[in-house]
C-alpha positions, 0 to 999 in steps of 0.5 A: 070851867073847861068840864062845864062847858064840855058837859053842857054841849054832851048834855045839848047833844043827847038831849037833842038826839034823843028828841030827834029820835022820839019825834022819828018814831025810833022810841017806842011808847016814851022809851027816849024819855025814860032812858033820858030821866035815867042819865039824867038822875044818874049824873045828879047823883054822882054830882051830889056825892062827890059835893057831899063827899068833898064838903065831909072831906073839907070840915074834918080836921086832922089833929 
């Protein structure tokens, strides 16, 4: 419950900063936007491989 909660004020902070950082004009032609899509894919990722791997480790059945 702890790591979901740290995760989401990382997640609000990025997101905000970021968007803070497009509107200010540091990003330039949608930069922010694409290195936010990047983090973003990269998280999804590593969530659903380590579902995927704990789901494969929980069915095998050791004999």
């Amino acid at each position: 419950m702890a790591d979901e909660a740290l995760f989401l004020l990382l997640h609000n902070e990025m997101v905000a900063g970021l968007y803070r950082a497009a509107e200010q004009g540091e990003g330039e032609n949608g930069r922010c936007t694409t290195k936010l899509e990047s983090m973003g894919f990269r998280v999804g990722q590593g969530l659903i491989e380590r579902w995927v791997c704990s789901s494969v480790i929980g069915t095998i059945s050791l004999s």
